[in-house]
PQR file of N, CA, C, O and H, with PARSE charges and radii, in Angstrom:
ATOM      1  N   UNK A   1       0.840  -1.181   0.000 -0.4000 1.5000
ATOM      2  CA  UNK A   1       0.000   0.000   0.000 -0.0000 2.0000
ATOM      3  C   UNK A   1       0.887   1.247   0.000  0.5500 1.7000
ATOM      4  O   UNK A   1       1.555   1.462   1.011 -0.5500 1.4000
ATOM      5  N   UNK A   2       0.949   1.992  -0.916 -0.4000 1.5000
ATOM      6  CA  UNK A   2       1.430   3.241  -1.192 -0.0000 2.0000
ATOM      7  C   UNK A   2       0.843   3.998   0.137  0.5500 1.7000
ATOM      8  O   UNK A   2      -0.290   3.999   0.618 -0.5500 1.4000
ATOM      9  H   UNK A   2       0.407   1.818  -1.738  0.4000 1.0000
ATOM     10  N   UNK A   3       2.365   4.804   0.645 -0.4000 1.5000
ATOM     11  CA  UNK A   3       1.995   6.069   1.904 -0.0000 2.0000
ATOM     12  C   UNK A   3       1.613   7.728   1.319  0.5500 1.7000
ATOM     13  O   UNK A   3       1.997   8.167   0.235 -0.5500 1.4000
ATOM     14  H   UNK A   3       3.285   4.803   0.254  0.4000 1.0000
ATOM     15  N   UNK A   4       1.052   8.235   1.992 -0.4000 1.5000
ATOM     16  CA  UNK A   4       0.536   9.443   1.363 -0.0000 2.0000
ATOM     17  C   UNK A   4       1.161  10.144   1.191  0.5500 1.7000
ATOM     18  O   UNK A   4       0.795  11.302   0.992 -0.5500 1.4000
ATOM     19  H   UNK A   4       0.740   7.878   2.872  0.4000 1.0000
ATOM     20  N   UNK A   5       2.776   9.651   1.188 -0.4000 1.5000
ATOM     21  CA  UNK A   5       3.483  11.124   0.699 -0.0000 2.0000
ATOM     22  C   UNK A   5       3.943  10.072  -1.048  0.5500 1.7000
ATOM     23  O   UNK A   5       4.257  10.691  -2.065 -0.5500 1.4000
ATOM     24  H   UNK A   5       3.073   8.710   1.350  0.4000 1.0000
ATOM     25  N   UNK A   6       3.906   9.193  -1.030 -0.4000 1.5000
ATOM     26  CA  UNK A   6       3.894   8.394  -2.417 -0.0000 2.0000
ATOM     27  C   UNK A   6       2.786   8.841  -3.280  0.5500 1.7000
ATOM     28  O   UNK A   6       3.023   9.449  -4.323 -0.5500 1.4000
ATOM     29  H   UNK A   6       3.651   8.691  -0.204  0.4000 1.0000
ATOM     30  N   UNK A   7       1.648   8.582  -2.916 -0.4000 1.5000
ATOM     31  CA  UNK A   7       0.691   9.444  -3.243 -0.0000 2.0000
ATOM     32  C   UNK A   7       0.520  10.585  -3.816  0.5500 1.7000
ATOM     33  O   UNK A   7       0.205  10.858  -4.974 -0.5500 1.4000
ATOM     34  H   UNK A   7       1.455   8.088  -2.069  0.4000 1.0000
ATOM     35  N   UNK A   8       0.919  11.711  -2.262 -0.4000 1.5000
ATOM     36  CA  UNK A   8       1.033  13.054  -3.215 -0.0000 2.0000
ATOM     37  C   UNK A   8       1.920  13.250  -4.559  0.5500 1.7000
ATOM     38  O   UNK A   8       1.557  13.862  -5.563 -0.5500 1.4000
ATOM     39  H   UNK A   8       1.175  11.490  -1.321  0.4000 1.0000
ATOM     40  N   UNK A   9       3.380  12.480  -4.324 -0.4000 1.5000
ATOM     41  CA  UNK A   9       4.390  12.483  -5.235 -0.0000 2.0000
ATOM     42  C   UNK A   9       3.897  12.002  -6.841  0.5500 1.7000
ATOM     43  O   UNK A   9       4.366  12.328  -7.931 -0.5500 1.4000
ATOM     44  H   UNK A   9       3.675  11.982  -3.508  0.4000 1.0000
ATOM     45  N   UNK A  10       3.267  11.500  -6.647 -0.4000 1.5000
ATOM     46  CA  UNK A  10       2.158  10.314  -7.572 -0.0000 2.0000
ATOM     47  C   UNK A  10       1.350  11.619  -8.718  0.5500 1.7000
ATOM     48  O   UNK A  10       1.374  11.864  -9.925 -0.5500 1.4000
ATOM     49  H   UNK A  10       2.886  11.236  -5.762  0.4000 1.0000
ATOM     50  N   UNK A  11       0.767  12.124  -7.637 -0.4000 1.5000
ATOM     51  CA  UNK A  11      -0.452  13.105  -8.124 -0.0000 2.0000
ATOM     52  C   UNK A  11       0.031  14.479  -8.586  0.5500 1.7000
ATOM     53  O   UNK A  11      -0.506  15.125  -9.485 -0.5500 1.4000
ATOM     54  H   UNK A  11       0.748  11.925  -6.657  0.4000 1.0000
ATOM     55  N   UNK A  12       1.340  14.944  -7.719 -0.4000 1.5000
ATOM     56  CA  UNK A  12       2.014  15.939  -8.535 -0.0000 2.0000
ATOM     57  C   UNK A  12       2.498  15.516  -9.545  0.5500 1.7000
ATOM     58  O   UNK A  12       2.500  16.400 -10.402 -0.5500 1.4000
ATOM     59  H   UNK A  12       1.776  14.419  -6.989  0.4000 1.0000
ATOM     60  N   UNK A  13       2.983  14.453  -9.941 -0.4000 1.5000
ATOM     61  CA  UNK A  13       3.625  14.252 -11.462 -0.0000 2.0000
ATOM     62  C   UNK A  13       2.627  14.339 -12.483  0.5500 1.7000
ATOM     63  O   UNK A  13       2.842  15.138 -13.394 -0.5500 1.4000
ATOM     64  H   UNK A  13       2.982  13.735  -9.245  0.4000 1.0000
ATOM     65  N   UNK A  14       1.357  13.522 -12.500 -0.4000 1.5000
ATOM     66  CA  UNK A  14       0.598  13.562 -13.189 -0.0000 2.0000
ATOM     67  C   UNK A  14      -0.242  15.272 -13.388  0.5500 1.7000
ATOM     68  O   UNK A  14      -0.744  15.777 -14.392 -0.5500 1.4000
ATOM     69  H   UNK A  14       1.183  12.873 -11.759  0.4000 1.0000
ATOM     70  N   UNK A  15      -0.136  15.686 -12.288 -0.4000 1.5000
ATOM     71  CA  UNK A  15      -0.395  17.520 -12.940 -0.0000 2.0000
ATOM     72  C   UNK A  15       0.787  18.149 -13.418  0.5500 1.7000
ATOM     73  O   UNK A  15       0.628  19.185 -14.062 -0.5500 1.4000
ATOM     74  H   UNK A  15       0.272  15.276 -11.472  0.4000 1.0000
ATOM     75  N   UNK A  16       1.740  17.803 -13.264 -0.4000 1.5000
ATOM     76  CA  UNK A  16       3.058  18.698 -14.213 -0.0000 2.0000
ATOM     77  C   UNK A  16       2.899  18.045 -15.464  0.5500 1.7000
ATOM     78  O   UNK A  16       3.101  18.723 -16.472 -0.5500 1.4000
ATOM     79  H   UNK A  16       1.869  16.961 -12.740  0.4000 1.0000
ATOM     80  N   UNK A  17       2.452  16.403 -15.631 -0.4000 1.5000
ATOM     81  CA  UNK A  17       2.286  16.280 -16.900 -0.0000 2.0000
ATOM     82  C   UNK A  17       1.195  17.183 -17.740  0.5500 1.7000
ATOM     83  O   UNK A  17       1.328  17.656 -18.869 -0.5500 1.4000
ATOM     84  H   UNK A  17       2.288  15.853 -14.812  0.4000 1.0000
ATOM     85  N   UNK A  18       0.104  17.271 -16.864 -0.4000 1.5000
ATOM     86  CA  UNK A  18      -1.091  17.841 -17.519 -0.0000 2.0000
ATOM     87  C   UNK A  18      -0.619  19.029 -17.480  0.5500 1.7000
ATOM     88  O   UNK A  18      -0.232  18.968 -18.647 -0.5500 1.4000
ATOM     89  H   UNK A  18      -0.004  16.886 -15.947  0.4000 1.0000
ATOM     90  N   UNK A  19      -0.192  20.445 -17.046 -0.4000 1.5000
ATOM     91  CA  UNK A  19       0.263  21.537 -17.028 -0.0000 2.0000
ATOM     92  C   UNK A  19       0.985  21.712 -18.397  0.5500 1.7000
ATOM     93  O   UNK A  19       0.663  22.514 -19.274 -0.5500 1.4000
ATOM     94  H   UNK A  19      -0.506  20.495 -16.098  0.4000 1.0000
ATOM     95  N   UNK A  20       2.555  20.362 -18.447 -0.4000 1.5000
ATOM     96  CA  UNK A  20       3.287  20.381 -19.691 -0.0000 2.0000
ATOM     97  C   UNK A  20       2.557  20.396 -20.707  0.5500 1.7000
ATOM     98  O   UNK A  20       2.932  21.223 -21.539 -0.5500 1.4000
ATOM     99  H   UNK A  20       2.817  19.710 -17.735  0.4000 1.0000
ATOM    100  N   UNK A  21       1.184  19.506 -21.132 -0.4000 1.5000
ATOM    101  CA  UNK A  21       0.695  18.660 -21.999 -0.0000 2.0000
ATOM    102  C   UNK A  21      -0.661  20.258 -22.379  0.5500 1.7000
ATOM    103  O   UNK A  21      -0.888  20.671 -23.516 -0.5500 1.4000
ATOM    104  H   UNK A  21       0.880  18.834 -20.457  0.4000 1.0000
ATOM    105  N   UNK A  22      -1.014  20.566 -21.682 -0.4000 1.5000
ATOM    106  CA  UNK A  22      -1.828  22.343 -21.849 -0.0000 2.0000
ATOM    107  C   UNK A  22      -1.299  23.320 -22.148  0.5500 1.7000
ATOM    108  O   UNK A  22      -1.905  24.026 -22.954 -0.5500 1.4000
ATOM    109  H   UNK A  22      -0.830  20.230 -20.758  0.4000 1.0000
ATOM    110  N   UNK A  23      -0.031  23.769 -21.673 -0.4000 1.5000
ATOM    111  CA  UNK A  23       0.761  24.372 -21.983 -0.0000 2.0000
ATOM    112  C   UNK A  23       1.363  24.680 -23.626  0.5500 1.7000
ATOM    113  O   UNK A  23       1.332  25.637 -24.400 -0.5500 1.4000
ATOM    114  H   UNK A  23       0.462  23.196 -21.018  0.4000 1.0000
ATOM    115  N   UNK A  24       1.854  23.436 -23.643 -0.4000 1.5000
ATOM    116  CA  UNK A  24       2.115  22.638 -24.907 -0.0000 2.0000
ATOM    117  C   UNK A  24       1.067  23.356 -25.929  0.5500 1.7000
ATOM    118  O   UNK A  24       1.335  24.362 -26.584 -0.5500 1.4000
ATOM    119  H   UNK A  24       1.880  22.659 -23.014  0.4000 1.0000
ATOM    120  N   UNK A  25      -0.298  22.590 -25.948 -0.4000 1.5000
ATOM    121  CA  UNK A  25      -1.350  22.848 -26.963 -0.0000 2.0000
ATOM    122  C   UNK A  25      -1.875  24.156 -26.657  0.5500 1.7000
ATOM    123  O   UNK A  25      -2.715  24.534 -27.473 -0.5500 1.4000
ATOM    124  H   UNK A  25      -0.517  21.772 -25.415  0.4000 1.0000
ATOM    125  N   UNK A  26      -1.592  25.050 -25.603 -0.4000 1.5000
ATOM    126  CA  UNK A  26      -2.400  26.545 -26.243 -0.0000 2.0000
ATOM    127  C   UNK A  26      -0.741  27.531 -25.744  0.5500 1.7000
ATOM    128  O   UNK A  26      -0.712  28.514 -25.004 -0.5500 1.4000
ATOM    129  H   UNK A  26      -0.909  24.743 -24.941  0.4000 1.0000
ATOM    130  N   UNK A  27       0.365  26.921 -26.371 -0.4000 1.5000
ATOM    131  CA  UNK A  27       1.333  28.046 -26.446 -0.0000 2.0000
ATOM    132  C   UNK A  27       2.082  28.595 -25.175  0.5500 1.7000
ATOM    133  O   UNK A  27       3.062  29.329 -25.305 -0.5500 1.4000
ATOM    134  H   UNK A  27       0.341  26.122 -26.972  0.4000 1.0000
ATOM    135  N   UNK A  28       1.734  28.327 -24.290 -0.4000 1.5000
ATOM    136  CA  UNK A  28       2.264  28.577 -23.026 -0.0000 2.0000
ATOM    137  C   UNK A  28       3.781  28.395 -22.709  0.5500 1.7000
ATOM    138  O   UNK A  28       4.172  27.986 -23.803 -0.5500 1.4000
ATOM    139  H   UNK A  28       0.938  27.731 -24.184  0.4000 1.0000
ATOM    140  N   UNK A  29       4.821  28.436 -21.953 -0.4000 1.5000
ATOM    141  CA  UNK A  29       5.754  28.221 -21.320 -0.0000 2.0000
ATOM    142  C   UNK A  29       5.214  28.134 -19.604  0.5500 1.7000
ATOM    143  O   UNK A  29       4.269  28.764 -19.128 -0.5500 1.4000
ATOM    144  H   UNK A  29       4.504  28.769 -21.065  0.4000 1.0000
ATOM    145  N   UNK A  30       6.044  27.246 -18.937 -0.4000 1.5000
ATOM    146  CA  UNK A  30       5.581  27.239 -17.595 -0.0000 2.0000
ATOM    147  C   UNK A  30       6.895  27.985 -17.257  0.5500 1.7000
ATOM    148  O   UNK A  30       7.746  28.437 -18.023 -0.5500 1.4000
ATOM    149  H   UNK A  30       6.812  26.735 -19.323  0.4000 1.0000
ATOM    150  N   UNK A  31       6.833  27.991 -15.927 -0.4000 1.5000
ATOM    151  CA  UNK A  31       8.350  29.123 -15.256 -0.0000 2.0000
ATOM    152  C   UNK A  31       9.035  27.935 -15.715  0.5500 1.7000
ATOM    153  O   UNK A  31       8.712  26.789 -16.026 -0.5500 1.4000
ATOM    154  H   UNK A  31       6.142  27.624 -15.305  0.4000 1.0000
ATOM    155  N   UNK A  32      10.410  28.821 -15.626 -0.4000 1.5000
ATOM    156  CA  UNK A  32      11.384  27.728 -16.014 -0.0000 2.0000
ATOM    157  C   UNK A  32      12.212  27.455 -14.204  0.5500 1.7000
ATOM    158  O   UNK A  32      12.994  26.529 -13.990 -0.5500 1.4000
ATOM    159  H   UNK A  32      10.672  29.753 -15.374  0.4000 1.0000
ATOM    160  N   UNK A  33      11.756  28.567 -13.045 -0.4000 1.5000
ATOM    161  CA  UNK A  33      12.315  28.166 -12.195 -0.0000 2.0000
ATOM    162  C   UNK A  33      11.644  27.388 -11.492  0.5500 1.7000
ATOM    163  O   UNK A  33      10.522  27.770 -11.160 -0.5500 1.4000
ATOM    164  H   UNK A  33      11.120  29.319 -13.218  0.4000 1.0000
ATOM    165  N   UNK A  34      12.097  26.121 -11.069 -0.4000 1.5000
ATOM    166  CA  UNK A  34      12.133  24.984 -10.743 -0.0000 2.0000
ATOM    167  C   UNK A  34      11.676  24.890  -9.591  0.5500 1.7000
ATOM    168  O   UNK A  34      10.850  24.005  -9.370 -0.5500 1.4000
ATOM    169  H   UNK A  34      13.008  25.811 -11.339  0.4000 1.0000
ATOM    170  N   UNK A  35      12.082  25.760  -8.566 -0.4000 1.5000
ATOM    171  CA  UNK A  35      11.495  25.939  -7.021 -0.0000 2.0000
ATOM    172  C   UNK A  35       9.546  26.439  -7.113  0.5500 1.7000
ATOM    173  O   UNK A  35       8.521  25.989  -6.599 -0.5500 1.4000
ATOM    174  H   UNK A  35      12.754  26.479  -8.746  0.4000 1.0000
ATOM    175  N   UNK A  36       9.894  27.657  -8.130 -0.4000 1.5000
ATOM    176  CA  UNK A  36       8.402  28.242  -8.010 -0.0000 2.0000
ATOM    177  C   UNK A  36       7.469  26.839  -8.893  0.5500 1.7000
ATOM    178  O   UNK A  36       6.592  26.121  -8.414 -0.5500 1.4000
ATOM    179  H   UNK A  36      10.727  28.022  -8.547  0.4000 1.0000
ATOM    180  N   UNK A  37       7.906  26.825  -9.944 -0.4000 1.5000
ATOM    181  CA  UNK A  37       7.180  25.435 -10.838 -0.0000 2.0000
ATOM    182  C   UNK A  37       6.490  24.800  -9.700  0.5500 1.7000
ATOM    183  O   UNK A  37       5.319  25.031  -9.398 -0.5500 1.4000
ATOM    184  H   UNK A  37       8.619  27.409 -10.333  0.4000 1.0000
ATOM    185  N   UNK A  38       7.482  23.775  -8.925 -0.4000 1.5000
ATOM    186  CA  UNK A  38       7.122  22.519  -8.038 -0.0000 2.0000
ATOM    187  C   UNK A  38       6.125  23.120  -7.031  0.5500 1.7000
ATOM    188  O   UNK A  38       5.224  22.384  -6.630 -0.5500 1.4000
ATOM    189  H   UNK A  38       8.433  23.587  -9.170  0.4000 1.0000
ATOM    190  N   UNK A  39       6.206  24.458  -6.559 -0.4000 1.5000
ATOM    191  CA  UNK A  39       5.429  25.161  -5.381 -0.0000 2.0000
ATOM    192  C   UNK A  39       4.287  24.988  -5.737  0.5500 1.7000
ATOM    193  O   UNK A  39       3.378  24.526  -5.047 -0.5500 1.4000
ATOM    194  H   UNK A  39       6.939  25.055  -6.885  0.4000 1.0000
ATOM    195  N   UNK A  40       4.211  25.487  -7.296 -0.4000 1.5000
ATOM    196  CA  UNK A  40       2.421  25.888  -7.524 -0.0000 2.0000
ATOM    197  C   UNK A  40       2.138  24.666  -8.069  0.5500 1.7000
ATOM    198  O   UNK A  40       0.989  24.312  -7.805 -0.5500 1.4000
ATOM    199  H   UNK A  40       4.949  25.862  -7.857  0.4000 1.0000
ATOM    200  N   UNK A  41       2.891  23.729  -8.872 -0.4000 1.5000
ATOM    201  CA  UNK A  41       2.231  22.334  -8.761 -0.0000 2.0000
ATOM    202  C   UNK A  41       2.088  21.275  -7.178  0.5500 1.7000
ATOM    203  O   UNK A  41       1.529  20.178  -7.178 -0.5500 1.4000
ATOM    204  H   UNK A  41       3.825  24.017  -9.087  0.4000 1.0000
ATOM    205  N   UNK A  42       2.530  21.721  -6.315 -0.4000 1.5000
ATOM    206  CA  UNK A  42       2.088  21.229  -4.844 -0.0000 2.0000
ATOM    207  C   UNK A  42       1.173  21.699  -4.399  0.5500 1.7000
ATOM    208  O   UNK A  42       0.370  21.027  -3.752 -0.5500 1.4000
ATOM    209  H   UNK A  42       2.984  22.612  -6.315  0.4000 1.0000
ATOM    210  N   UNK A  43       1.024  22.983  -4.612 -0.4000 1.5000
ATOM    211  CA  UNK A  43       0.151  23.828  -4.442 -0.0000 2.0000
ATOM    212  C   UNK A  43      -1.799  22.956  -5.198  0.5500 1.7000
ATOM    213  O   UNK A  43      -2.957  22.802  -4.810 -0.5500 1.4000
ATOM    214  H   UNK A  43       1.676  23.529  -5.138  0.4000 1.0000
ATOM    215  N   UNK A  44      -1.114  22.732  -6.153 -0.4000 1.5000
ATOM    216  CA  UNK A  44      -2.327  22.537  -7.246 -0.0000 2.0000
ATOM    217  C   UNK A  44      -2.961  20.817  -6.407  0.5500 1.7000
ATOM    218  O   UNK A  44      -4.007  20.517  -5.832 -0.5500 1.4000
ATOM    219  H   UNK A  44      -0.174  22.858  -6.468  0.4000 1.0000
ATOM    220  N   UNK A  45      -1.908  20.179  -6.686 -0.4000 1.5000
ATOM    221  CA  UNK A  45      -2.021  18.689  -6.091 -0.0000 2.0000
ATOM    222  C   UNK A  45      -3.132  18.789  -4.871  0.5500 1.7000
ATOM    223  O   UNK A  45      -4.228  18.248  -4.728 -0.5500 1.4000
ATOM    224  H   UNK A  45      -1.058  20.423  -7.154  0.4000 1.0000
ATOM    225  N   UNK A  46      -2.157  19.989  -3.810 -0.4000 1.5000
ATOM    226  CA  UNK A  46      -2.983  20.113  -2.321 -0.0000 2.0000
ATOM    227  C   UNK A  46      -4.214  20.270  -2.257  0.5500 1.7000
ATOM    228  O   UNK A  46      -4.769  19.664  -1.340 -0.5500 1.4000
ATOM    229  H   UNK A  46      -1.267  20.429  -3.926  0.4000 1.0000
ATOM    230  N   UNK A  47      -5.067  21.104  -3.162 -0.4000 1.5000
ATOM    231  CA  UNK A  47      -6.619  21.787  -3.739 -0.0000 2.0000
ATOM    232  C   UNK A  47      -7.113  20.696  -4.181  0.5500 1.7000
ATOM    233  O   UNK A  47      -8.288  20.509  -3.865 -0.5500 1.4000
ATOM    234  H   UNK A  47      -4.617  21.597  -3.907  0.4000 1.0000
ATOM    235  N   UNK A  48      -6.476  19.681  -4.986 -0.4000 1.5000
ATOM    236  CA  UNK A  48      -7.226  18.521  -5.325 -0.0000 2.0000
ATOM    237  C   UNK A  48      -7.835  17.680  -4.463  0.5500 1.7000
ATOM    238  O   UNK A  48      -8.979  17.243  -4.338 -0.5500 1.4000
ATOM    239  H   UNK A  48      -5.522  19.833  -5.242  0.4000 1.0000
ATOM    240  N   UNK A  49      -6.588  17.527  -3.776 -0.4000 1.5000
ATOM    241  CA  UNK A  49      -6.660  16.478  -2.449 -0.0000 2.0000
ATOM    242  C   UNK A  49      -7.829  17.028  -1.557  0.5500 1.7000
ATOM    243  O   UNK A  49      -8.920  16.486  -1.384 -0.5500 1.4000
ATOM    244  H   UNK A  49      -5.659  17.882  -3.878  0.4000 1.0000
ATOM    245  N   UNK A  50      -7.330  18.359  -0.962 -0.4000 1.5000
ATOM    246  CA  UNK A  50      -8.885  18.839  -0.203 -0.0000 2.0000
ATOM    247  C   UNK A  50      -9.864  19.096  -0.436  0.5500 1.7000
ATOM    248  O   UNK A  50     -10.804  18.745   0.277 -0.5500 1.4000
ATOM    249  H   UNK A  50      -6.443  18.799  -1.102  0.4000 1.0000
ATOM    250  N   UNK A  51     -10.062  20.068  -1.924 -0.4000 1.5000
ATOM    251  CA  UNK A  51     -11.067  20.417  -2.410 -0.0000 2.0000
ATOM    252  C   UNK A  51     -11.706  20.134  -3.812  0.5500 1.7000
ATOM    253  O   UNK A  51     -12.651  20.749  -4.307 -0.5500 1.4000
ATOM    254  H   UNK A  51      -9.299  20.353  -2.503  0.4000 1.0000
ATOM    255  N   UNK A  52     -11.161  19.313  -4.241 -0.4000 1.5000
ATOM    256  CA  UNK A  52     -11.686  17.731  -4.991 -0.0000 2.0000
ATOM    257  C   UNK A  52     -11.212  18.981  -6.425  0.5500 1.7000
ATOM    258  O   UNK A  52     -12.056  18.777  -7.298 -0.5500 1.4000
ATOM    259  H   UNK A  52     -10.393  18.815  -3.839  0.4000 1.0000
ATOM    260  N   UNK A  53     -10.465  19.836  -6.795 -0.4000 1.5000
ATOM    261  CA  UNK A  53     -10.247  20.876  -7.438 -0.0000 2.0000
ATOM    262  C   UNK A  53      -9.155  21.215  -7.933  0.5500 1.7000
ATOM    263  O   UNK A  53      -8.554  21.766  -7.011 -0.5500 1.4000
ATOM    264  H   UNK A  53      -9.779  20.002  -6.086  0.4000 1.0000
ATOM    265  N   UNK A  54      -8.566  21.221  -8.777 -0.4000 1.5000
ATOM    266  CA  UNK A  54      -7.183  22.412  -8.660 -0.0000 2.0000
ATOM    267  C   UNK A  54      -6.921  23.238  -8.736  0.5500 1.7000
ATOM    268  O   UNK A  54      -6.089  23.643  -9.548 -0.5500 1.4000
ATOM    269  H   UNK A  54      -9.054  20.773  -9.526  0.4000 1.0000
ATOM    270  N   UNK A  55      -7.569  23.954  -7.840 -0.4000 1.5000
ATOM    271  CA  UNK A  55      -7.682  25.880  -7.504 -0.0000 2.0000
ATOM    272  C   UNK A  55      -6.285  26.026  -7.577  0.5500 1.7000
ATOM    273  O   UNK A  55      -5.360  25.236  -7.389 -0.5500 1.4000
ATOM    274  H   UNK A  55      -8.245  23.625  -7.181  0.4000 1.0000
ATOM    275  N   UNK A  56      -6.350  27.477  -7.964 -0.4000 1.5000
ATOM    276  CA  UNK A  56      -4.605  28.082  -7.994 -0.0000 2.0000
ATOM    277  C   UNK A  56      -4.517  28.555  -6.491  0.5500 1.7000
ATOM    278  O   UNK A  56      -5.166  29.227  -5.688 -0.5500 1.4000
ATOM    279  H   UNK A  56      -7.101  28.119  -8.117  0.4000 1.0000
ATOM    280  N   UNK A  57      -3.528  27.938  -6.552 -0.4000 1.5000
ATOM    281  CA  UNK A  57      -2.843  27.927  -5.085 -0.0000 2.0000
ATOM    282  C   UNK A  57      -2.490  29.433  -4.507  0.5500 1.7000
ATOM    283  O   UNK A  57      -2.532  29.730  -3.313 -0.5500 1.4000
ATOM    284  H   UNK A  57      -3.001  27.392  -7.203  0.4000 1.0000
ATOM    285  N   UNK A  58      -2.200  30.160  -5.386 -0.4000 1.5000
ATOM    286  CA  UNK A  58      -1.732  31.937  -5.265 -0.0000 2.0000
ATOM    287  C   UNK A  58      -2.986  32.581  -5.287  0.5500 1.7000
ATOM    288  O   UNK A  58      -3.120  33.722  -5.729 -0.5500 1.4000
ATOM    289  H   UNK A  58      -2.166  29.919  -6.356  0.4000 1.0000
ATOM    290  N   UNK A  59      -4.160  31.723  -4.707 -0.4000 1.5000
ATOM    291  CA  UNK A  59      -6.016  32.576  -4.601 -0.0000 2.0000
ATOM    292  C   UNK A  59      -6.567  31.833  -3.563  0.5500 1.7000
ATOM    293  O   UNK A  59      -6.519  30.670  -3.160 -0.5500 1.4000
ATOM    294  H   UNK A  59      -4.050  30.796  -4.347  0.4000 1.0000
ATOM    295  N   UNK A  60      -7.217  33.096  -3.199 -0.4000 1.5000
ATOM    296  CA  UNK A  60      -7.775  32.598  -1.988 -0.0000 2.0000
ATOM    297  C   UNK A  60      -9.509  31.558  -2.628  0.5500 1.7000
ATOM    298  O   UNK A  60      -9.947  31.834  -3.745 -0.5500 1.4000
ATOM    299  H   UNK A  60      -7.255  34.040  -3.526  0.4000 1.0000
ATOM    300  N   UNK A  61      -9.847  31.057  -2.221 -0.4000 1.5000
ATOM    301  CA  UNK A  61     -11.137  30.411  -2.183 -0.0000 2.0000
ATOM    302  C   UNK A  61     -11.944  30.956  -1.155  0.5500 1.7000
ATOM    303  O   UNK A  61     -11.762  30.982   0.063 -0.5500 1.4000
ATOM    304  H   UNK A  61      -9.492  30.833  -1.314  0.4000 1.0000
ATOM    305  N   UNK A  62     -13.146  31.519  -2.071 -0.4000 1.5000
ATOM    306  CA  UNK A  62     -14.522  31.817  -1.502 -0.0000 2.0000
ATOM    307  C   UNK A  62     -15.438  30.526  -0.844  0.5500 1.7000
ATOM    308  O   UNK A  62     -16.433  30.695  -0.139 -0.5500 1.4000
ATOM    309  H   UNK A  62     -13.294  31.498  -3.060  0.4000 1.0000
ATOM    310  N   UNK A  63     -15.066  29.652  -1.103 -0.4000 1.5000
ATOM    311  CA  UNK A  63     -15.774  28.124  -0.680 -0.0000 2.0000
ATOM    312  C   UNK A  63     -17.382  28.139  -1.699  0.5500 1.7000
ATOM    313  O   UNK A  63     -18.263  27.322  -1.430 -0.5500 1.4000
ATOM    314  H   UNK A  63     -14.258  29.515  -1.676  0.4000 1.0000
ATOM    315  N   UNK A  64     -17.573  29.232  -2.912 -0.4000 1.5000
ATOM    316  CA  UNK A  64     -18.616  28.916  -3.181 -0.0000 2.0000
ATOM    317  C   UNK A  64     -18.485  28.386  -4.541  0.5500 1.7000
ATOM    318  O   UNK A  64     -18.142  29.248  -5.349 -0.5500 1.4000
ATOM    319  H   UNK A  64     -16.858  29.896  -3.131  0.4000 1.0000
ATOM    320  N   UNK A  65     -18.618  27.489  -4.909 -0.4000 1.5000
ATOM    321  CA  UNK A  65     -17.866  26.240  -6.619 -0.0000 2.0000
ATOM    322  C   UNK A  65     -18.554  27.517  -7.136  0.5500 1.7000
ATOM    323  O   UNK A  65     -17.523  28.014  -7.589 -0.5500 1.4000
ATOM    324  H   UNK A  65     -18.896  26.788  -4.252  0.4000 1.0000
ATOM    325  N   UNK A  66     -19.453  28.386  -7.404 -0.4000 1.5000
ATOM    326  CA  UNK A  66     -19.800  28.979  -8.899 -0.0000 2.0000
ATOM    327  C   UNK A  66     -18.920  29.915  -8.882  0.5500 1.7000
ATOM    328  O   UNK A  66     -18.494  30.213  -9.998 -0.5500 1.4000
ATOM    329  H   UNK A  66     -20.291  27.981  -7.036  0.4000 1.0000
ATOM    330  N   UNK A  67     -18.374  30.651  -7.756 -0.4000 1.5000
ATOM    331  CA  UNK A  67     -17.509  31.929  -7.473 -0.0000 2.0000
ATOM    332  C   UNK A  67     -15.919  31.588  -7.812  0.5500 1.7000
ATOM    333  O   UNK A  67     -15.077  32.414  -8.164 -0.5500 1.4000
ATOM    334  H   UNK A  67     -18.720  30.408  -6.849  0.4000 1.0000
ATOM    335  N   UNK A  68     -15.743  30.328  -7.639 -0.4000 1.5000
ATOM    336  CA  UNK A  68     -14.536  30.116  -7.154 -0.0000 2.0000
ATOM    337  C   UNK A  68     -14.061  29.171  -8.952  0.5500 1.7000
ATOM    338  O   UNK A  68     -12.907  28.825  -9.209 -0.5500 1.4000
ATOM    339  H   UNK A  68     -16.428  29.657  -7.353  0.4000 1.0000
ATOM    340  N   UNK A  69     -14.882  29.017  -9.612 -0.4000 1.5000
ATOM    341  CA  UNK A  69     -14.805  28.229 -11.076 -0.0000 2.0000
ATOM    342  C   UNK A  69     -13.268  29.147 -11.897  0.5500 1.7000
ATOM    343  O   UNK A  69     -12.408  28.834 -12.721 -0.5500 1.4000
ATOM    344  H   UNK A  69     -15.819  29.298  -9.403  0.4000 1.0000
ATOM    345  N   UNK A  70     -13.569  30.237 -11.176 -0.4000 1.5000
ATOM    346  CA  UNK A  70     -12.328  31.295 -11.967 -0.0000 2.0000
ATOM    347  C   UNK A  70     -10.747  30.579 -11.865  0.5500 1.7000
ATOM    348  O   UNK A  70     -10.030  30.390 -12.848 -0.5500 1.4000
ATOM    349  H   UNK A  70     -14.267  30.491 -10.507  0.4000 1.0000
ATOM    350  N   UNK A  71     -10.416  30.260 -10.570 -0.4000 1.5000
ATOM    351  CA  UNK A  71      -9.466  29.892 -10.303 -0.0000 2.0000
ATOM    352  C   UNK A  71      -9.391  28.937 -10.172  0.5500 1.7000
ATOM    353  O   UNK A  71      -8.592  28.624  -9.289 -0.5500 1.4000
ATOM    354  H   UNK A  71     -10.998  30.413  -9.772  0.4000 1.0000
ATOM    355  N   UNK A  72     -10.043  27.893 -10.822 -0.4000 1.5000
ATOM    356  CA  UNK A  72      -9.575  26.497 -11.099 -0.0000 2.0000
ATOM    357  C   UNK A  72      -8.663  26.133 -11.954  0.5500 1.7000
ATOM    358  O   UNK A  72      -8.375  24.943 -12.079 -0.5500 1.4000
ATOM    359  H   UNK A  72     -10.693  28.147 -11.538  0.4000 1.0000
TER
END
């Protein structure tokens, strides 16, 4: 049984893939620094995990899903 920090490790890769893989198809660059990158994809992972979401981590949440759709 995978521990929950395997897990998180798990679930951040698969959103840096999806980040790379969006990025990719509408033109984007992600930061290229490496510290901030991993922050806001931990960041992103963490919102999932709690709030079934991947709110941007650099916004606050109103707790109301129609208000808060912006920063997903």
């Amino acid at each position: 049984m995978k521990s929950d920090d395997e897990k998180q490790k798990e679930l951040e890769k698969e959103i840096l893939e999806w980040a790379e893989g969006y990025a990719q198809e509408h033109g984007y660059v992600l930061n290229r620094d490496e510290t901030q990158l991993s922050a806001v994809i931990r960041g992103l992972a963490r919102n999932l995990t709690r709030h079934g979401e991947r709110y941007c981590p650099c916004r606050l949440r109103s707790g109301k899903p129609e208000e808060d759709q912006t920063i997903i």
